[in-house]
C-alpha positions as CSV (number, residue, x, y, z in Angstrom):
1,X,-14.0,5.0,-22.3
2,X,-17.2,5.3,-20.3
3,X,-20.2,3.7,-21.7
4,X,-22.9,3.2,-19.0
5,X,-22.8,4.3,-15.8
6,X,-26.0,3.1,-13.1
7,X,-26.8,4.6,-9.5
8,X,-28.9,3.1,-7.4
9,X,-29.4,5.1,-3.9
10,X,-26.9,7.5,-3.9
11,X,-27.4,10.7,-1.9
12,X,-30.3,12.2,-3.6
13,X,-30.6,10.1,-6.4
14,X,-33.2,7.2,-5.9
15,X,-32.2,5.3,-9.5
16,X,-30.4,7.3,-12.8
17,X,-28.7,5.4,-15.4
18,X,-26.6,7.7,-18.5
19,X,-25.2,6.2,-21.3
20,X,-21.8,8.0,-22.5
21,X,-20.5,8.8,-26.1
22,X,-17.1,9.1,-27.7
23,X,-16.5,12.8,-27.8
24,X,-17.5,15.7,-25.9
25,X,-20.5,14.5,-23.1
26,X,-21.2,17.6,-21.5
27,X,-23.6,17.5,-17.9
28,X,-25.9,21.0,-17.4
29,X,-28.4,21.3,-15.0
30,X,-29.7,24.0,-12.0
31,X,-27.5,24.3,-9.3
32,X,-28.2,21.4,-6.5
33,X,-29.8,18.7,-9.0
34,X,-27.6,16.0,-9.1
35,X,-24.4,16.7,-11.0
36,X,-21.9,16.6,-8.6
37,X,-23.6,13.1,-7.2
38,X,-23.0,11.6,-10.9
39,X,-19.5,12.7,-10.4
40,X,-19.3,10.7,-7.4
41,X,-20.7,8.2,-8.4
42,X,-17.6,7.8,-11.0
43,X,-15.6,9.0,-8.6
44,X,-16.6,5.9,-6.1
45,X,-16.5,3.5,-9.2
46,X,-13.0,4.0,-10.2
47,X,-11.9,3.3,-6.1
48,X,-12.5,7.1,-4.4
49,X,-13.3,6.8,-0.3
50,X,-16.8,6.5,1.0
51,X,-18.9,7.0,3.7
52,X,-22.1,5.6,4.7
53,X,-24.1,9.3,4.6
54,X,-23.9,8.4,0.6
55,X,-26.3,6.1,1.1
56,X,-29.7,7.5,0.4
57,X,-31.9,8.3,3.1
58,X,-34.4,5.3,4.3
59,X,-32.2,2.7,2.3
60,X,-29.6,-0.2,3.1
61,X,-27.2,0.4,0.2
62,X,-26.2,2.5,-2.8
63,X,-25.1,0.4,-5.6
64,X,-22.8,2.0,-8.7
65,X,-21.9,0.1,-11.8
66,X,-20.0,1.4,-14.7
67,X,-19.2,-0.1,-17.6
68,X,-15.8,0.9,-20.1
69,X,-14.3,-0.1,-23.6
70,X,-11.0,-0.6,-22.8
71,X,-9.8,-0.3,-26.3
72,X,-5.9,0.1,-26.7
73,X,-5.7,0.5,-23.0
74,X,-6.7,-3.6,-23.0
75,X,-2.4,-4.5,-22.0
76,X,-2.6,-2.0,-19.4
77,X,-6.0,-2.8,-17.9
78,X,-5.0,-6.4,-18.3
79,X,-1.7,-5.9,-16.4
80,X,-3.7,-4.7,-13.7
81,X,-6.2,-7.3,-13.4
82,X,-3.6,-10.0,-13.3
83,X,-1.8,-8.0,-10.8
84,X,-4.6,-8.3,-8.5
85,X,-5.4,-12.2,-9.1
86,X,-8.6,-10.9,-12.0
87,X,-9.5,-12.8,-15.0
88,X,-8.0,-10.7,-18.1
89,X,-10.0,-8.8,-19.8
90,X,-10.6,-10.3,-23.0
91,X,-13.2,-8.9,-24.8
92,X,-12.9,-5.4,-24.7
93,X,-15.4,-4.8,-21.8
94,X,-14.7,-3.7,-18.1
95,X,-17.9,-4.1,-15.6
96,X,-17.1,-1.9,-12.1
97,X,-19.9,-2.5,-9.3
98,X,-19.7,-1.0,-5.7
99,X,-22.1,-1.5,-3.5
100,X,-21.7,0.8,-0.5
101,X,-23.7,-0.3,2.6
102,X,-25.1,2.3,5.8
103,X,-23.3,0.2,7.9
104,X,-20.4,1.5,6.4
105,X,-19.0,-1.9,4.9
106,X,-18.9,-2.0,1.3
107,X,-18.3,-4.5,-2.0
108,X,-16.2,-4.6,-5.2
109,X,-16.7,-6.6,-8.1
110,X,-14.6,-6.1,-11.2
111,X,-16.6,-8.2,-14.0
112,X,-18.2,-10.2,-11.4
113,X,-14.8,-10.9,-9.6
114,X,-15.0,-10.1,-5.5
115,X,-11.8,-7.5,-5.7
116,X,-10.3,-4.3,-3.3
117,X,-10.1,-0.9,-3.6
118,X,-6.8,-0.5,-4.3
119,X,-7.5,-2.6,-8.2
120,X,-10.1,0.3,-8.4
121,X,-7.9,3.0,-7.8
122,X,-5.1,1.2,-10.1
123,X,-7.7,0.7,-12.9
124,X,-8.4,4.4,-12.8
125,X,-4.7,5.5,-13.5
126,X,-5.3,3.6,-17.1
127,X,-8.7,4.5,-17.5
128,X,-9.8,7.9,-16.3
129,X,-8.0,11.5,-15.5
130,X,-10.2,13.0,-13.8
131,X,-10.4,17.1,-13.3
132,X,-12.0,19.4,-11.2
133,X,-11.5,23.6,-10.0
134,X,-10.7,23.1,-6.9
135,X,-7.4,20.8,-8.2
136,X,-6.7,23.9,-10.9
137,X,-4.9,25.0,-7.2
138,X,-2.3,22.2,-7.9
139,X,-1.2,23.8,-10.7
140,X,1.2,25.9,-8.7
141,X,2.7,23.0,-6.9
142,X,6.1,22.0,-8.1
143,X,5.8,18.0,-7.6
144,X,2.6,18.5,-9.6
145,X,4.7,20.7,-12.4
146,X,7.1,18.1,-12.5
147,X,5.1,15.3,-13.0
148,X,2.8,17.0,-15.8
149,X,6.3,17.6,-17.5
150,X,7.6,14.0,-17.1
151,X,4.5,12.6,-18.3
152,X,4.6,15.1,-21.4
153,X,7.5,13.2,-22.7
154,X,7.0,10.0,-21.6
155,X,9.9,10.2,-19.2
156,X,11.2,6.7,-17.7
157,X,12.3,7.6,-13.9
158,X,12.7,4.1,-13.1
159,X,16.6,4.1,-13.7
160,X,17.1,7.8,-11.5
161,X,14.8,6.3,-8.9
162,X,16.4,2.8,-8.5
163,X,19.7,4.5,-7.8
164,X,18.4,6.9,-5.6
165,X,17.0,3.9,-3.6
166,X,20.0,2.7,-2.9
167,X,21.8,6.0,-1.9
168,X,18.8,6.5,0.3
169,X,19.0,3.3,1.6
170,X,23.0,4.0,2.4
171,X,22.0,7.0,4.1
172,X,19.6,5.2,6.4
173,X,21.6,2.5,7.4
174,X,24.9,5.4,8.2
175,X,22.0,7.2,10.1
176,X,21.4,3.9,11.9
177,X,24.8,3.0,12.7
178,X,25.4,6.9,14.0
179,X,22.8,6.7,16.1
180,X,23.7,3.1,18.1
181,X,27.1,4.9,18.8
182,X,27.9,3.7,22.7
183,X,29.6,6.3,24.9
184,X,32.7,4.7,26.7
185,X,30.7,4.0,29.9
186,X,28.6,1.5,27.6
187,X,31.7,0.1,25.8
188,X,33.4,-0.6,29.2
189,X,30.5,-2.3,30.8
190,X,29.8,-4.7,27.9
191,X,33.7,-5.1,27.6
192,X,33.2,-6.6,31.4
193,X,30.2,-8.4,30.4
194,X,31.1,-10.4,27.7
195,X,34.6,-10.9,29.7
196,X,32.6,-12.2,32.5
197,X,30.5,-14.7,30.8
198,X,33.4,-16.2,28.3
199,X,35.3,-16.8,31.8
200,X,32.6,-18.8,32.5
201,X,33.0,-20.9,29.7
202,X,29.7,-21.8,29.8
203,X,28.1,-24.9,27.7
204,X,24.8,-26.7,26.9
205,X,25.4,-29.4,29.4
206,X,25.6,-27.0,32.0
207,X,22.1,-27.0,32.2
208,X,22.6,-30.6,33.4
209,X,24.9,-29.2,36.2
210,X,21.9,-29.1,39.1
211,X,21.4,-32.2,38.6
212,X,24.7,-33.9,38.8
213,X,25.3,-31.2,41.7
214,X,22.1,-32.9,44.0
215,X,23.3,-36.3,43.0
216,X,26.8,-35.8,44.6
217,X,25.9,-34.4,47.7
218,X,23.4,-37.4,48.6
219,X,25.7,-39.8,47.0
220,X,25.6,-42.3,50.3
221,X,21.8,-41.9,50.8
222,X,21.1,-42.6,47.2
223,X,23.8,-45.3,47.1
224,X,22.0,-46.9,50.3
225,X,18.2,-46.6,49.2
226,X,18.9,-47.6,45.7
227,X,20.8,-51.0,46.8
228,X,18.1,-51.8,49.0
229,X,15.5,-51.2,46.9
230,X,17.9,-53.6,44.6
231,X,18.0,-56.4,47.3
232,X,14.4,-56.4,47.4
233,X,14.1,-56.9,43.7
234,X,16.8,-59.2,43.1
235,X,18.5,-60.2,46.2
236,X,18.1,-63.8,47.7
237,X,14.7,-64.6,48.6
238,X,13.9,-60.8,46.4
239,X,10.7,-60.7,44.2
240,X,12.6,-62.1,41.6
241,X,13.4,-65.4,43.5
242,X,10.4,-65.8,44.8
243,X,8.6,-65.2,41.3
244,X,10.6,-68.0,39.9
245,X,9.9,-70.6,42.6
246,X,5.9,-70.2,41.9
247,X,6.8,-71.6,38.1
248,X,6.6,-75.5,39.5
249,X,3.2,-74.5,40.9
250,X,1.6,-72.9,37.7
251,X,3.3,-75.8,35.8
252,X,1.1,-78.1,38.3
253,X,-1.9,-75.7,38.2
254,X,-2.0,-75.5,34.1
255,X,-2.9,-79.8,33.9
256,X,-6.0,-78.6,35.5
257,X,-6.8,-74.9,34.5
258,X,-6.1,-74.1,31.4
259,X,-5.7,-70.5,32.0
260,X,-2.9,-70.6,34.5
261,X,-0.7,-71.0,31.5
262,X,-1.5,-67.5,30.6
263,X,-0.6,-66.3,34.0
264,X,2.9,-68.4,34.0
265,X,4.4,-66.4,30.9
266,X,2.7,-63.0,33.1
267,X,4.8,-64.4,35.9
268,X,7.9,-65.4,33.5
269,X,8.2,-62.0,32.1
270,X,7.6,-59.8,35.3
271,X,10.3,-61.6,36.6
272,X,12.6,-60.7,34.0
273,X,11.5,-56.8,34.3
274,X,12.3,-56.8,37.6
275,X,15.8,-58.6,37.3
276,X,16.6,-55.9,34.2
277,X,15.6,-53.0,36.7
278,X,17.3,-55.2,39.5
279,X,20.6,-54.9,37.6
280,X,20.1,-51.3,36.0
281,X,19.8,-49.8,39.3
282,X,23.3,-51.7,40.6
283,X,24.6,-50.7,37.7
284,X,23.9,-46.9,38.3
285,X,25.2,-46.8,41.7
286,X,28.2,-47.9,40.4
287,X,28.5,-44.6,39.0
288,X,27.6,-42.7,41.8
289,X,30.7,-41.3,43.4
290,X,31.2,-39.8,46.8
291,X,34.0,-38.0,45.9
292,X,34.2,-34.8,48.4
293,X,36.9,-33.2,45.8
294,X,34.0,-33.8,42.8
295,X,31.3,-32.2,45.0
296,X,33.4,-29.4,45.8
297,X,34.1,-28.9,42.2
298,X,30.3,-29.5,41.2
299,X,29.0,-26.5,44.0
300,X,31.8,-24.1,42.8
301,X,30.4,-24.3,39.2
302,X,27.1,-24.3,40.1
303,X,27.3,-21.0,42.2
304,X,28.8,-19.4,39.1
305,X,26.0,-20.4,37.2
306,X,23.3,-19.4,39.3
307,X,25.2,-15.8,40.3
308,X,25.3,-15.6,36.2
309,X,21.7,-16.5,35.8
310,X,20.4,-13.8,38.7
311,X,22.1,-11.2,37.0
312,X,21.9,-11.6,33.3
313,X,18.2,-13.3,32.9
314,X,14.8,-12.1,33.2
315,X,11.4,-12.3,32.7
316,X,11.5,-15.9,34.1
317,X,14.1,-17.3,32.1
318,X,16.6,-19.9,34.2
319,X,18.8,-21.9,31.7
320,X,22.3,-21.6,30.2
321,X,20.9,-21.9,26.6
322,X,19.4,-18.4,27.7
323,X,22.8,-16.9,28.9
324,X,24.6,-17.9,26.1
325,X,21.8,-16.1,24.3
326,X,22.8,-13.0,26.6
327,X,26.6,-13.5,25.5
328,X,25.8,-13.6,21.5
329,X,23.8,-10.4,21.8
330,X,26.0,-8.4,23.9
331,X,29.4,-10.1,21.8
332,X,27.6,-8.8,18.5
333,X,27.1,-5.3,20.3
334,X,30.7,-5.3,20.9
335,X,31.7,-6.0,17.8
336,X,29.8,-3.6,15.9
337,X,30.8,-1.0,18.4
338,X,34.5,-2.0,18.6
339,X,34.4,-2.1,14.3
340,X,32.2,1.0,14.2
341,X,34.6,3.0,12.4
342,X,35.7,0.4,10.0
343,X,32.2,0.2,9.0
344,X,31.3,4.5,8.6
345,X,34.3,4.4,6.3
346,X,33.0,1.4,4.3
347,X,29.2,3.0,4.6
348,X,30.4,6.5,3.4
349,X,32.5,5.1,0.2
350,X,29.3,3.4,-0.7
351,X,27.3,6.5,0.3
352,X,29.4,8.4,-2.0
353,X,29.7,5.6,-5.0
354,X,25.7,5.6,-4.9
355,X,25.6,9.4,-4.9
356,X,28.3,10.2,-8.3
357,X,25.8,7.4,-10.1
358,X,22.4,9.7,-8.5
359,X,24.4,12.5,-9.9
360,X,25.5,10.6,-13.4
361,X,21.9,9.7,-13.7
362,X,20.2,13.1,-12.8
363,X,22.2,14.6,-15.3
364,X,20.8,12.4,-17.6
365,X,17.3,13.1,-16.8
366,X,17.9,16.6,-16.2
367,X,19.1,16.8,-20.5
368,X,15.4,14.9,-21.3
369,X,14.1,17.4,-18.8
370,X,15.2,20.2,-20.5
371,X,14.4,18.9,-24.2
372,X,10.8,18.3,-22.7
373,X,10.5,21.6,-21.2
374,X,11.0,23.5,-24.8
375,X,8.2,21.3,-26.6
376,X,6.1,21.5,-23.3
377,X,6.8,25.3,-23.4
378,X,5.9,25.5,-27.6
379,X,2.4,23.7,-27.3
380,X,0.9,24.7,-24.2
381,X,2.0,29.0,-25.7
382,X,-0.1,27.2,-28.9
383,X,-2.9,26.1,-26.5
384,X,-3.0,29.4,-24.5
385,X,-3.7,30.9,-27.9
386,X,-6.7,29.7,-28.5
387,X,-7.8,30.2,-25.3
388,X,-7.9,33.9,-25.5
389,X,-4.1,34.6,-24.5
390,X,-3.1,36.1,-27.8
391,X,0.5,37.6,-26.8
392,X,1.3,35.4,-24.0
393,X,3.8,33.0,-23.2
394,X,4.3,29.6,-21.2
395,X,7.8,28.3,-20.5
396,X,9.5,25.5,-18.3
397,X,12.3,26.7,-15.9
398,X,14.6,24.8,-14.1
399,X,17.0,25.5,-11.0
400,X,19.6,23.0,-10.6
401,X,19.6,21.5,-6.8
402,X,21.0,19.0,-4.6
403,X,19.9,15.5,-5.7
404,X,16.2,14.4,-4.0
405,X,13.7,12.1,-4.6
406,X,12.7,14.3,-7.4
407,X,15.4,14.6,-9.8
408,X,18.4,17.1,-9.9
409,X,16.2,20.6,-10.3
410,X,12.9,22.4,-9.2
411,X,10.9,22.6,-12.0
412,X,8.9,25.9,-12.2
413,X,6.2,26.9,-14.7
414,X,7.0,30.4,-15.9
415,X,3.8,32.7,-17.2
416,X,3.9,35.9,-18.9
417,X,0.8,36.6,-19.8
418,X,0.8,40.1,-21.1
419,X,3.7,41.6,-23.8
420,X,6.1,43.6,-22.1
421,X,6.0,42.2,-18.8
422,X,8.5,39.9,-17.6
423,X,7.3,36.6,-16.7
424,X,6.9,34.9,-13.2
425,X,6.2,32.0,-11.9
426,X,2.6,31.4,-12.3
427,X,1.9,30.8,-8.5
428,X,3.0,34.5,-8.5
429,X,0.9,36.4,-11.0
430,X,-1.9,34.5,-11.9
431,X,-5.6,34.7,-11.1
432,X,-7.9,31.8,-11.0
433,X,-9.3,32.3,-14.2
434,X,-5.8,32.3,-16.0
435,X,-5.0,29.1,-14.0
436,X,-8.5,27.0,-15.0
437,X,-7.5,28.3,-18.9
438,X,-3.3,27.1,-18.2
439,X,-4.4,23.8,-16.5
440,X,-6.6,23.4,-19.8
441,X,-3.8,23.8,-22.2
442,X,-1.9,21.9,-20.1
443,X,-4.2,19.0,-19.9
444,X,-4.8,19.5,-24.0
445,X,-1.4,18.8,-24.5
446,X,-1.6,15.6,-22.5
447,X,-5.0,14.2,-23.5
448,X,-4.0,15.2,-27.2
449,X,-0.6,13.3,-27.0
450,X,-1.2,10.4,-24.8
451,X,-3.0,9.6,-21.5
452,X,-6.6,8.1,-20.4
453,X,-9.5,7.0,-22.8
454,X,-11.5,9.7,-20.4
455,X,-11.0,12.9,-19.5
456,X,-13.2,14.3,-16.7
457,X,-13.7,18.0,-16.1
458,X,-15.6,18.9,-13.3
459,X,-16.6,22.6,-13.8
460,X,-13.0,23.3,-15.3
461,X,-14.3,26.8,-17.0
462,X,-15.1,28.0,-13.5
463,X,-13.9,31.9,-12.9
464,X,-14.3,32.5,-17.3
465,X,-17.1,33.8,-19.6
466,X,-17.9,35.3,-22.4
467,X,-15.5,34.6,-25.3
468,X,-13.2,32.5,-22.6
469,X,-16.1,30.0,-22.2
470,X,-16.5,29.6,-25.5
471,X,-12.7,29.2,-26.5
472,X,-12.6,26.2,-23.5
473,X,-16.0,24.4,-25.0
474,X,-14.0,24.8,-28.2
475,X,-10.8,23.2,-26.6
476,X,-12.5,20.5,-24.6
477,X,-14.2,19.3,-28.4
478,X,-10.6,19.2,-29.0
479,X,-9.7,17.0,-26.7
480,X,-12.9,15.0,-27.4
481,X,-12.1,14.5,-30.8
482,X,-9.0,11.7,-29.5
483,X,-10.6,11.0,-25.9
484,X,-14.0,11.1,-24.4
485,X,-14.9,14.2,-22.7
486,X,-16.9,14.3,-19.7
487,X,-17.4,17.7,-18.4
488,X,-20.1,19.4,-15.7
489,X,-20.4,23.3,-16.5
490,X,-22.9,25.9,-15.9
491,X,-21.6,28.0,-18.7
492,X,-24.0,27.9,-22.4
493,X,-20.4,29.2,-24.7
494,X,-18.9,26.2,-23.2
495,X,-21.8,23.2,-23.1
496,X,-22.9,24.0,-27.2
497,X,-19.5,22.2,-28.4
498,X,-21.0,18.9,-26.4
499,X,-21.6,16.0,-29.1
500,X,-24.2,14.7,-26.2
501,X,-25.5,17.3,-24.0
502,X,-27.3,15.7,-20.8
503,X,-29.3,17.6,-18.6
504,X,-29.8,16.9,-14.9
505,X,-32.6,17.8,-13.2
506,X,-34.6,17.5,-9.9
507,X,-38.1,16.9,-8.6
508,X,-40.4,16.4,-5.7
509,X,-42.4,13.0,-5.5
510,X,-44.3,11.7,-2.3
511,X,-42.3,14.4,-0.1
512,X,-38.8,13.2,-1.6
513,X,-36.2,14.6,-3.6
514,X,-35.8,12.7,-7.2
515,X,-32.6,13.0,-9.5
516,X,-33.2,12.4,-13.6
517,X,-30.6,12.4,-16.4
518,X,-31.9,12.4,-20.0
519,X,-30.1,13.6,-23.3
520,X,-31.8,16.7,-24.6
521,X,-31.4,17.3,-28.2
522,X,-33.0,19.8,-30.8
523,X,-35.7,21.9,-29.5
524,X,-34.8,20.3,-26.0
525,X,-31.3,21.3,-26.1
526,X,-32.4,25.0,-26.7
527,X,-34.5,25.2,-24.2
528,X,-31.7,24.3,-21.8
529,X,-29.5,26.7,-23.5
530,X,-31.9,29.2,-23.1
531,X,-32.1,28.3,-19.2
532,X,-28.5,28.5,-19.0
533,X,-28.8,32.0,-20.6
534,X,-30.6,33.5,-17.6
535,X,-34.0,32.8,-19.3
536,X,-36.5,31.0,-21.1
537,X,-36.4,29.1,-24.8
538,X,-39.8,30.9,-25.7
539,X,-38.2,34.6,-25.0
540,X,-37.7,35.7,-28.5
541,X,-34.4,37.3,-27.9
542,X,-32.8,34.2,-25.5
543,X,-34.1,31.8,-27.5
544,X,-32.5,33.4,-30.5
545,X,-28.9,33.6,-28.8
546,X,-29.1,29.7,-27.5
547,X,-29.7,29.0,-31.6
548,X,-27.0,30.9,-32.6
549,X,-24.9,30.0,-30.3
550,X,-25.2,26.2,-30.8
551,X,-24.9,27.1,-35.0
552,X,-21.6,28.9,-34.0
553,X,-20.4,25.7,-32.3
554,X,-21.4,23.8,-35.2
555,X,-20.0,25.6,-37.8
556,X,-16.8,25.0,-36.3
């Protein structure tokens, strides 16, 4: 639950800090002061998007931190953490700061841990279910039905949704292979393609081909520069000779100089470098062949090549490695063209094995479904009871569809809320004021059976009074007795139940707006009550009703 939450510089609210209590924590306060801020501000703690007009006006940043017990929820909360890379959570205590700057970049720190706001967002699907009017609307939506329904019962969809994965995953890839289907125009012309380029029985080495080509068509020049350039190394009288008749004279020269000895060896080895390159270019040239029935060959194979390269490669490419990349691509087309059949018959038996098992395990869920749908039905009728709907009814219909996502049927909440009249679905017939006091029951049963340590209820007894109010304070103590309750309302019936009743208020100080929280208790807490009333504490009659009304809610 939420212990302690902090603002610093959030819209109108310079600094407020609010310590929460197990139980019912209800927030009152004129219209404008701050309560919908505070909501934000847990809103923004627990991961919700930003902007930087929530920084206050004048300042740099807005900073939030809330603290939580974790409680029983310590294996969940812990779960997430470790999912994220976080420090477990060890004893019991869960620090959230976000600091949100005007520059529009922000901070997370989950117990002093640099995190993102997706942990946030994960941490609040443990923590906090959080409720407002406006999503009373979603109510009507079937996804939303469905879900409220699953989560009644606990229901485990991993099983129906791993196997509609995998038909979904069929489909996509029988979708993928319909839609690379070639006409014949495209199957003849790679046909000729690949035909073409297998003729040409291209390898590796052909890259080598230019090379051998040039060499054969100057064989006699490069057979006549090379064996001079031979002579002159190694011939009679070459540089090789004439190195080795200077040894006498550095033998001479080293009695005297010393360092001519160095210069002998110099002289020693160049000589043998040059008689090495001396012999490896004679023994080249023996290779070289002026064969004109070799160069014919070589400039017949080399025009294929280059006629292959001009029209196969692009973008600058100019080597066989890259055609014979051209010839996988276009043989793999081929194939998967030329076997396309083969391969929608072997796709459409697995379609169809994936979809009996969809089938076999929608009918599964569809049976817990149906067993949830009569308790859902039974304790939400209960709930609507003591919210003022004394003869009406709640049930769970189901209309049995075509496998999706979702399960086998629509789920559809049915509402009859009068005796005698034939129920509808409740998109159909009710108003917003039987919706807020159906979502209520609804979200009774699930806070009351299993769900977050919080439940938040922004203005949830919107559209009621009177009586109503009272019977939803009354429920939302309920609640609060197994959860905390956090809950904004403008309504007296509903805020007496509260177990801490915090008022919000604003004032004017050096021209700007100021935001205070403080729990009011006693003569305090009548006074608000009173205000709530449409009047003042010291009006003999109001102040009366605000008593009585907070001894009604205590009596019970």
């Amino acid at each position: 639950m939420i212990t302690r939450l902090s603002i610093s510089n959030l819209a109108i609210i310079e600094k407020a800090e609010v310590d929460f209590a197990p139980g019912l924590n209800v927030l009152t306060g004129e219209t404008g002061s701050g309560k919908s801020v505070i909501m934000g501000a847990i809103g923004l703690a627990l991961g919700a998007r930003s902007d930087a007009s929530s920084v206050r006006d004048g300042e740099e940043n807005s900073r939030i931190e809330a603290e939580f017990e974790v409680g029983e929820k310590r294996d969940l909360v812990n779960s997430v953490l470790s999912d994220a890379g976080l420090p477990n959570c060890e004893d019991g205590e869960l620090i959230i700061r976000r600091v949100l700057s005007g520059s529009g970049a922000g901070k997370v720190w989950v117990n002093d841990s640099r995190t993102t706001l997706t942990t946030l967002k994960n941490l609040a699907r443990v923590l906090v279910d959080i409720h407002g009017a406006r999503a009373n609307q979603s109510l009507l939506e079937e996804s939303f039905q469905r879900h409220t329904l699953d989560k009644s019962a606990k229901i485990d969809l991993e099983e129906y949704s791993k196997a509609w994965r995998e038909l979904a995953a069929k489909r996509s890839e029988i979708d993928s292979l319909l839609s690379s289907t070639a006409s014949e125009d495209e199957l003849d012309l790679l046909r000729y393609q690949v035909g073409e380029l297998e003729a040409a029985r291209l390898t590796i080495e052909d890259d080598e081909i230019e090379e051998r080509h040039a060499a054969a068509a100057h064989a006699e020049e490069i057979v006549e520069i090379a064996s001079s350039i031979a002579d002159v190394l190694g011939g009679d009288n070459g540089v090789a000779e004439r190195l080795i008749s200077l040894q006498p004279k550095f033998n001479r020269l080293k009695k005297y100089f010393k360092e001519s000895d160095d210069w002998a060896n110099e002289a020693e080895d160049a000589t043998i470098k040059i008689q090495e390159l001396s012999r490896a270019i004679a023994d080249a040239m023996t290779k070289i062949d002026a064969d004109p029935a070799e160069l014919e060959e070589l400039d017949a194979r080399l025009s294929i090549i280059n006629r292959l390269k001009r029209k196969y490669l692009k973008n600058g490419e100019n080597t066989v490695e890259a055609l014979l990349a051209v010839l996988s691509a276009k043989r793999e087309r081929l194939d998967s063209i030329e076997g396309f059949d083969v391969k929608l018959a072997q796709l459409r038996k697995a379609e169809s094995a994936a979809l009996e098992t969809v089938k076999k395990v929608g009918a599964k869920l569809s049976k817990e479904r149906s067993m949830a749908g009569e308790k859902l039905s039974r304790l939400v009728t209960r709930q609507l009871r003591d919210l003022g709907f004394l003869k009406a009814k709640f049930y769970v219909d189901f209309e049995k569809t075509e496998p999706t996502s979702g399960g086998c049927e629509k789920v559809c909440y049915m509402f009859e809320p009068n005796l005698g009249e034939s129920a509808k679905p409740l998109a159909e017939i009710a108003s917003s004021g039987e919706i807020a006091r159906v979502m209520l029951a609804l979200k009774s049963v699930l806070a009351l059976n299993d769900g977050a340590d919080t439940v938040i209820f922004d203005e949830i007894d919107a559209n009621v009074g009177g009586e109503v109010a009272r019977q939803v304070g009354e429920k939302m103590r309920l609640i609060g007795s197994k959860r905390q309750v956090i809950a904004i309302t403008h309504l007296p019936q509903s805020a007496v139940f509260a177990s801490r009743h915090l008022v919000v208020s604003k004032s004017v100080v050096g021209g700007r707006t100021l935001t205070a929280i403080k729990e009011v208790v006693d003569k305090e807490r009548v006074k608000e009550i009173a205000r709530m009333l449409g009047g003042e504490a010291s009006m003999p009659i109001v102040g009366e009703h605000a008593k009585e009304l907070l001894a009604s809610a205590a009596k019970k």
